[in-house]
C-alpha atoms as a printed R data frame, in Angstrom:
    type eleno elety resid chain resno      x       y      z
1   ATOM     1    CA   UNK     A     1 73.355  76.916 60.608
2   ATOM     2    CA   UNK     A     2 70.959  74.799 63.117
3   ATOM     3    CA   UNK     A     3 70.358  75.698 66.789
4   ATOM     4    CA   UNK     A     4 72.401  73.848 69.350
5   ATOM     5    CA   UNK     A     5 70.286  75.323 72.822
6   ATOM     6    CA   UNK     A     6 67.898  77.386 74.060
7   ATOM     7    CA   UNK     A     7 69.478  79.243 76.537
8   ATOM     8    CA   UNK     A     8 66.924  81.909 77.461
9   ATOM     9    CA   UNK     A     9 63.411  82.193 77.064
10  ATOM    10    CA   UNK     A    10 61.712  85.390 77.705
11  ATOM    11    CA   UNK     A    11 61.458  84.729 81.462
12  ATOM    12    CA   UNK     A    12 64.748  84.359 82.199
13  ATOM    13    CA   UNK     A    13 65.915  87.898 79.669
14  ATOM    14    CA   UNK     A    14 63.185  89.399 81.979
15  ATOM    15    CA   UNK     A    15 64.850  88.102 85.273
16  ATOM    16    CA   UNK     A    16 68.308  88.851 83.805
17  ATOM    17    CA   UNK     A    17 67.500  92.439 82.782
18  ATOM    18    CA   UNK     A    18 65.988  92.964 86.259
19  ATOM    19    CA   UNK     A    19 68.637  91.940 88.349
20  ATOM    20    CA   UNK     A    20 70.873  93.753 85.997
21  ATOM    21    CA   UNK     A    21 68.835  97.141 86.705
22  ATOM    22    CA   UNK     A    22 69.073  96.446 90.714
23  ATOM    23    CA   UNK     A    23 72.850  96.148 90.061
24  ATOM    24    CA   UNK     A    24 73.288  99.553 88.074
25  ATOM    25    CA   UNK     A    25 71.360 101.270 90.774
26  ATOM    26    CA   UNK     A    26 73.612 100.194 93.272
27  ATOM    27    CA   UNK     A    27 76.579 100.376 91.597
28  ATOM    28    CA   UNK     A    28 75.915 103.983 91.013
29  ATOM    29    CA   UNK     A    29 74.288 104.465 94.178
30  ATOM    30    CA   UNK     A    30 70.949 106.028 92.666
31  ATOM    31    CA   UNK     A    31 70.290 107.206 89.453
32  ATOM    32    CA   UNK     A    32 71.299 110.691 89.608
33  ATOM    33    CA   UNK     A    33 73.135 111.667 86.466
34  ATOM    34    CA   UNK     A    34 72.456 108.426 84.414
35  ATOM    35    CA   UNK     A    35 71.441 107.277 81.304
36  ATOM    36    CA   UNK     A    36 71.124 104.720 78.519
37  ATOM    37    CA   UNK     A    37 72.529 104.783 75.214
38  ATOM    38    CA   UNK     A    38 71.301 101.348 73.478
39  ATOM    39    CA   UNK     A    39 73.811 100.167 70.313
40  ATOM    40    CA   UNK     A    40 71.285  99.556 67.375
41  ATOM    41    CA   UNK     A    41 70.186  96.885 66.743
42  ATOM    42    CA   UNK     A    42 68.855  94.729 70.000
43  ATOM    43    CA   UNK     A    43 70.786  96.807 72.097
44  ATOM    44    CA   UNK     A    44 67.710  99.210 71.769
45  ATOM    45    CA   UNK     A    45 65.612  97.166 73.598
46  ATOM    46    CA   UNK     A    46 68.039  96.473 76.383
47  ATOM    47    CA   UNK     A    47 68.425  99.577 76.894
48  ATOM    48    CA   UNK     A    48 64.580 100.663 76.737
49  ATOM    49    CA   UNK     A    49 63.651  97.395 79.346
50  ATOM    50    CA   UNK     A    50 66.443  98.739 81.421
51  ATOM    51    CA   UNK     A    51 65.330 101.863 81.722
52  ATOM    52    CA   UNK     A    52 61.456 100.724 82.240
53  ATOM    53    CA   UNK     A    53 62.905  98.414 85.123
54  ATOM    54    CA   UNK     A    54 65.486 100.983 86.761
55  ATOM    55    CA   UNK     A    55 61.727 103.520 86.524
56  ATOM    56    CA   UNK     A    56 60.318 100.749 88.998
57  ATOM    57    CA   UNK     A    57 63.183 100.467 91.107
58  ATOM    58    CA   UNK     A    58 63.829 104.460 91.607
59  ATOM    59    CA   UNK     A    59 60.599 106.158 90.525
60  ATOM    60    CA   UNK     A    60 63.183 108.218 88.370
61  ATOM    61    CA   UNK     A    61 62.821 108.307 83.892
62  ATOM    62    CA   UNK     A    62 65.850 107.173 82.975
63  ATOM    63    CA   UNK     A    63 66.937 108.876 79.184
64  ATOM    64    CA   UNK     A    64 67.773 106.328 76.477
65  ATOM    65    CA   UNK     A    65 69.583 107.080 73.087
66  ATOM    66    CA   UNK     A    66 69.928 105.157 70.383
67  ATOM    67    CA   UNK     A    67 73.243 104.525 68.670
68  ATOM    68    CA   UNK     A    68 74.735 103.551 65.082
69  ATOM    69    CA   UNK     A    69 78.097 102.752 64.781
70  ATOM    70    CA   UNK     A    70 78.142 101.664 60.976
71  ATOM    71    CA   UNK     A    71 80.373 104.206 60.126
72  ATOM    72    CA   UNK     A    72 83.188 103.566 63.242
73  ATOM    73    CA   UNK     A    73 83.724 100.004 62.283
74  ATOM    74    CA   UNK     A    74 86.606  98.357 61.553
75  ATOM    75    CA   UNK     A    75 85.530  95.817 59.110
76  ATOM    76    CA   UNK     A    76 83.051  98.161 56.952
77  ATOM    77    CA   UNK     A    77 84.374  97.119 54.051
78  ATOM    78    CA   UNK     A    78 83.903  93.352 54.696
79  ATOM    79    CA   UNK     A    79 79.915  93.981 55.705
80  ATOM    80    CA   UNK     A    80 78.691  95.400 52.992
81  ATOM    81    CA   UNK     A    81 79.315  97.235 50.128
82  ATOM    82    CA   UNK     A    82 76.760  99.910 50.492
83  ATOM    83    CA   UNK     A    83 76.687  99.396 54.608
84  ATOM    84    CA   UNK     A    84 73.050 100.920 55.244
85  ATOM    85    CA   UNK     A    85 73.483 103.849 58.146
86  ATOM    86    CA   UNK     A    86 70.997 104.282 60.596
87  ATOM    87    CA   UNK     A    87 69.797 107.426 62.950
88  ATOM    88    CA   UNK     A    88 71.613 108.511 66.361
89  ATOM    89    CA   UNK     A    89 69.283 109.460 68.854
90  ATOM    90    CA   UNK     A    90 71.146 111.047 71.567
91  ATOM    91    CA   UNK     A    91 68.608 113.782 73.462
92  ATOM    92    CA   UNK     A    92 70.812 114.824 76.062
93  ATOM    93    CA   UNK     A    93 73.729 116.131 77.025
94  ATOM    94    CA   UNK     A    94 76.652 113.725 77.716
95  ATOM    95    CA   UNK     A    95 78.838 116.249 79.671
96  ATOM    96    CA   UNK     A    96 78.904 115.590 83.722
97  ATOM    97    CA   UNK     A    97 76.530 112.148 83.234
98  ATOM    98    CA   UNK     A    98 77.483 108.661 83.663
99  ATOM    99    CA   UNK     A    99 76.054 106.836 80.299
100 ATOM   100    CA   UNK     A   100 75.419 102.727 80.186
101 ATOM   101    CA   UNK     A   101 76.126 101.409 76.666
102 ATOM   102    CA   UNK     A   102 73.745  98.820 76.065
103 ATOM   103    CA   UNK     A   103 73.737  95.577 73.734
104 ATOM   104    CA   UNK     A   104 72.402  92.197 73.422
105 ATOM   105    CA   UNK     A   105 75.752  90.050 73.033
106 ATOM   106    CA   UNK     A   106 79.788  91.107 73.914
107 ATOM   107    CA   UNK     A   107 82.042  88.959 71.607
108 ATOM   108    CA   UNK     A   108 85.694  89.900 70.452
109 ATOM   109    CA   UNK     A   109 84.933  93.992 71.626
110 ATOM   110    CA   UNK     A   110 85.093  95.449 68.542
111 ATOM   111    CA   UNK     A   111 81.364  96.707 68.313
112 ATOM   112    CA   UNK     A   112 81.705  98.083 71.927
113 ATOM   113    CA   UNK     A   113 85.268  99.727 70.762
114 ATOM   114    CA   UNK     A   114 83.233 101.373 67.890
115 ATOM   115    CA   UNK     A   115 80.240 102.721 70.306
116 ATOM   116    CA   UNK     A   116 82.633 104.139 72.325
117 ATOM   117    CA   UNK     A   117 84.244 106.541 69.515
118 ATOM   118    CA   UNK     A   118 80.756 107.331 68.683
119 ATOM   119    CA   UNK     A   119 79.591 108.461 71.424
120 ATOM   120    CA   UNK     A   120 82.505 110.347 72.164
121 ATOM   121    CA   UNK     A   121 81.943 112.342 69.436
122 ATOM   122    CA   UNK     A   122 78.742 113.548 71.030
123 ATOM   123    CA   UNK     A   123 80.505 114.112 74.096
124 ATOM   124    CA   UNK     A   124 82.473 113.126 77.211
125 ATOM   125    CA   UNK     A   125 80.543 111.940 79.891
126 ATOM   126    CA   UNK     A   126 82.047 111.222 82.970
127 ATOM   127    CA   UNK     A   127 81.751 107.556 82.685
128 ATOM   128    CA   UNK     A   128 80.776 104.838 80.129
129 ATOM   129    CA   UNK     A   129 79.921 101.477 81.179
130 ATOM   130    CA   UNK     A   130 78.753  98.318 79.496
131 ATOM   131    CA   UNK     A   131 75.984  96.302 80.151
132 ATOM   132    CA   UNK     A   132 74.949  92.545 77.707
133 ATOM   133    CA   UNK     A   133 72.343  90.561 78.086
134 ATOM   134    CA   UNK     A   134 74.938  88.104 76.957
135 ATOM   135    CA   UNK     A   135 78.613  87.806 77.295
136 ATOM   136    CA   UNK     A   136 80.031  85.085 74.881
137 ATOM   137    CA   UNK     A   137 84.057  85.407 75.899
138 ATOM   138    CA   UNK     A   138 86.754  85.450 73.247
139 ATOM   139    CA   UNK     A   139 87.885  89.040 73.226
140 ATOM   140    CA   UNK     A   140 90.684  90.526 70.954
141 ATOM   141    CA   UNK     A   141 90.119  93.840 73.404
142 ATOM   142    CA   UNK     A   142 90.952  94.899 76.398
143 ATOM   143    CA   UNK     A   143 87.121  95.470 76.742
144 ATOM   144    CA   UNK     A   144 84.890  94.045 79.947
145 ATOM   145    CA   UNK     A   145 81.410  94.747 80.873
146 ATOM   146    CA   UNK     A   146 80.486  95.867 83.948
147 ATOM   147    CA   UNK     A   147 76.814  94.213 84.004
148 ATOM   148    CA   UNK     A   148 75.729  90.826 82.409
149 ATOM   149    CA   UNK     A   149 72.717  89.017 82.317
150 ATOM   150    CA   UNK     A   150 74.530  85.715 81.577
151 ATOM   151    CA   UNK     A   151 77.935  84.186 80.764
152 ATOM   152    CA   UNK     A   152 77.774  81.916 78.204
153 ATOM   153    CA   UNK     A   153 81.227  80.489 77.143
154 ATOM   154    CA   UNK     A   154 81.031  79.657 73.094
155 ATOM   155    CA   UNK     A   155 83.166  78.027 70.657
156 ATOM   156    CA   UNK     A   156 84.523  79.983 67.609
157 ATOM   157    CA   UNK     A   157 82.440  78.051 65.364
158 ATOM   158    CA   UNK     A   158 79.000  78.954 67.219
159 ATOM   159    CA   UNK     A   159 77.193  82.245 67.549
160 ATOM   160    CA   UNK     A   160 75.142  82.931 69.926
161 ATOM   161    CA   UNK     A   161 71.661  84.487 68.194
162 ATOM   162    CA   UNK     A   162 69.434  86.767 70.223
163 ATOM   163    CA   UNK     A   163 65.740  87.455 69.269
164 ATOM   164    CA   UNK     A   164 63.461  90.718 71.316
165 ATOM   165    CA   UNK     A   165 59.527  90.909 70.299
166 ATOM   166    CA   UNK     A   166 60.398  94.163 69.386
167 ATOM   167    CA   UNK     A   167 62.734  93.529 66.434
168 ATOM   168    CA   UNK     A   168 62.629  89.731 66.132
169 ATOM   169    CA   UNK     A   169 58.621  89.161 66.731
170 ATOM   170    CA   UNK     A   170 59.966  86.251 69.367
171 ATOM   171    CA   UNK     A   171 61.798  86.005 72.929
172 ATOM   172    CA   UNK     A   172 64.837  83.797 73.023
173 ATOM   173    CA   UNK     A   173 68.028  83.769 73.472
174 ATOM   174    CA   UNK     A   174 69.696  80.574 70.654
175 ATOM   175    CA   UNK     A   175 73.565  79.209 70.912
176 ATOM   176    CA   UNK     A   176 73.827  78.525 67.093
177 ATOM   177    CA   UNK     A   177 76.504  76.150 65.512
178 ATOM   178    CA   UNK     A   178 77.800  77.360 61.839
């Protein structure tokens, strides 16, 4: 594997996560009723900056949950023998709220397929959208997110390889070719 581009630095994930935060606020006309459930693992801190950023914006906390999915995947047999399962941190209530699923890239769907039967289980909130930092194309889904940072259209035989201080000790967003 060798990096192809540098397509974000952490400027532009700032700007991108910012703009994204104006559009969620006025796509939901406020914040009333809204909160962030981040897919683990750099979906986390999209979900965190988001809710920092939407705090500026509207003066309101925002709630943020964490999610694993290990266990709702449909290839958990190919990832791992003993697939290692994480903590859910959900602190609210999902009933009568409109959640954001959060996560750093959107690829074929299946991870966002997988959130989405996870959180149900913890609930039906009256509306689930999606927001990526990054949204690569190449769906096998019916699956589209409602907020993106930046459309980057890929090959099969690249990835696209994000990196958060918080997890990665760096800021960049890397097309990779395999």
């Amino acid at each position: 594997m060798q990096i192809k581009s540098k397509i974000m630095d952490k400027d532009s994930i700032e700007r991108a996560l910012r703009r994204m935060a104006h559009e969620i606020v006025e796509q939901n006309k406020g914040l009333e009723d809204l909160y962030l459930v981040g897919i683990r693992t750099r979906g986390v801190p999209v979900a965190k900056r988001l809710s920092n950023f939407l705090y500026e914006i509207g003066g309101k906390e925002i709630g943020v949950g964490i999610l694993d999915i290990t266990l709702y995947r449909d290839d958990l047999t190919t990832i791992a023998h003993q697939p290692v399962i994480k903590s859910t941190e959900i602190d609210f209530a999902l009933e009568k709220t409109n959640v954001i699923l959060c996560d750093d890239v959107l690829f074929t769907g299946r991870t966002v397929r997988a959130a989405i039967d996870a959180l149900l289980d913890y609930g039906r909130p009256n509306t689930i959208q999606l927001c990526v930092l990054i949204d690569r194309g190449h769906r096998e889904l019916p699956i589209k997110a409602n907020y993106v940072g930046k459309n980057v259209p890929t090959s099969k035989e690249e990835e696209i390889e994000v990196a958060f201080t918080e997890t990665d000790g760096e800021e960049s967003v890397h097309i990779i070719k395999l």
